[in-house]
N, C-alpha and C positions, 0 to 999 in steps of 0.2 A: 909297389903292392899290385898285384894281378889280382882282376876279379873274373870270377867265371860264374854268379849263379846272378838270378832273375829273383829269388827270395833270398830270407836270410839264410848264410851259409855258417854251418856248423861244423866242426872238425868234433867226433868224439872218440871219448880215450877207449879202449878195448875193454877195460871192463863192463862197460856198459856194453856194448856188441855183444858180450861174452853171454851177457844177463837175456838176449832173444833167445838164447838157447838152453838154459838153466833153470830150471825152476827150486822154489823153495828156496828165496832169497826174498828178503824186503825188500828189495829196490826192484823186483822186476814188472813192477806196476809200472812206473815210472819210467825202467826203459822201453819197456813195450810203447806207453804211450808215445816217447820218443819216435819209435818207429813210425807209428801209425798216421804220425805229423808226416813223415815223411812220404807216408803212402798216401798220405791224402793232398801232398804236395803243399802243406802249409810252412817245410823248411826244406833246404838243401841239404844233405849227410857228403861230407869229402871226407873218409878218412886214405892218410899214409898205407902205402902196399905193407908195412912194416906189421899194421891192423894183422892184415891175414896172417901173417905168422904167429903173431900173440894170442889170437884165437885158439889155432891149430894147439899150439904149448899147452892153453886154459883148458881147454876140452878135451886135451887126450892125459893132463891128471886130473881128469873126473871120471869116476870108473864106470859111469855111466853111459857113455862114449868109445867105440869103435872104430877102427879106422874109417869103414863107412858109413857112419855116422857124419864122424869129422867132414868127410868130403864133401856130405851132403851140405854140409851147414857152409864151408866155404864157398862151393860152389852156388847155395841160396843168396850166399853174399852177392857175388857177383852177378846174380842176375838179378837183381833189386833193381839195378840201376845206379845204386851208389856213384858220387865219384873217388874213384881210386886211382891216387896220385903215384906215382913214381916216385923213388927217392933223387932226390934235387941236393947238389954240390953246396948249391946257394942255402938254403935252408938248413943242412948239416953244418955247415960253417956257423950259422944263427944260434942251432943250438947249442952248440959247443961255450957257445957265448952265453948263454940261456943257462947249460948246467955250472957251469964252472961259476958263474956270479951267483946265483940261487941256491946253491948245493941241492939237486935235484938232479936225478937221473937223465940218462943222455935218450931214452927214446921218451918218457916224461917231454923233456926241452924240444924234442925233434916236434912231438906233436902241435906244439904250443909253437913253434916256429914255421910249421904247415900253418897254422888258422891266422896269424900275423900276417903271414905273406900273402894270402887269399883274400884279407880281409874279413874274415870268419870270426866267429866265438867258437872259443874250444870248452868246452862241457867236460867235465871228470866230476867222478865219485869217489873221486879219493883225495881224501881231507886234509892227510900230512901233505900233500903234492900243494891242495889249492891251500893251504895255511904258510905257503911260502911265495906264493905269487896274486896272492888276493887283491892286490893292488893294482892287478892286470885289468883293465876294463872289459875284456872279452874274454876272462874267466869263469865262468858258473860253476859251481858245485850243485851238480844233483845230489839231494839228498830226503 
């Protein structure tokens, strides 16, 4: 297990990232305040480079969203300071083992095999995903 943060480090799934940019959702209290933990440095944020693409997908079918829109918010990403992982050999290998025992999605498992390997709690909003891994101690459902 490699650790890289000084607070608690969180790995979260892109829907909630998705939700800093969204409005007119019930949970975007809740990821907001996410955020603002992080701006106030009360947690660490790692998510997978994989994030930024799931984003880009999320916000460009919301037709509220433009391409430069999109960039904007990618590019907000990254200068947050977030950290943003590379995709790692080691951890694809993890998930694979992750989806195939769970029946659960391969970037689902990738993530959950990012916060394992970190040391992290991985946070998701999504209930079919955590109603199959609840037994994970570093699982949270926002809800």
């Amino acid at each position: 297990m490699a650790t890289i943060f000084d607070k608690q480090g969180v790995v979260l799934d892109t829907t909630l990232i998705v939700l800093w940019f969204r409005c007119n959702h019930w949970l975007r209290t809740k990821a907001l305040a996410i955020r603002n933990d992080f701006l106030h440095g009360k947690i660490d944020i790692l998510i997978p480079d994989l994030a930024l693409y799931e984003l880009e997908l999320a916000l460009h079918q919301c037709s509220s969203y433009d391409a430069n829109k999109i960039d904007l918010a990618i590019h907000s990403l990254q200068g947050m300071g977030l950290q943003i992982i590379s995709t790692s050999a080691l951890c694809l290998v993890r998930a694979w083992e992750i989806a195939v025992n769970l029946f659960v999605s391969l970037p689902a498992a990738y993530f959950l095999a990012v916060a394992e390997h970190y040391g992290c709690q991985y946070w998701t909003a999504d209930e079919e995903f955590y109603a199959k891994v609840s037994d994970w101690h570093i699982v949270r459902l926002i809800k």
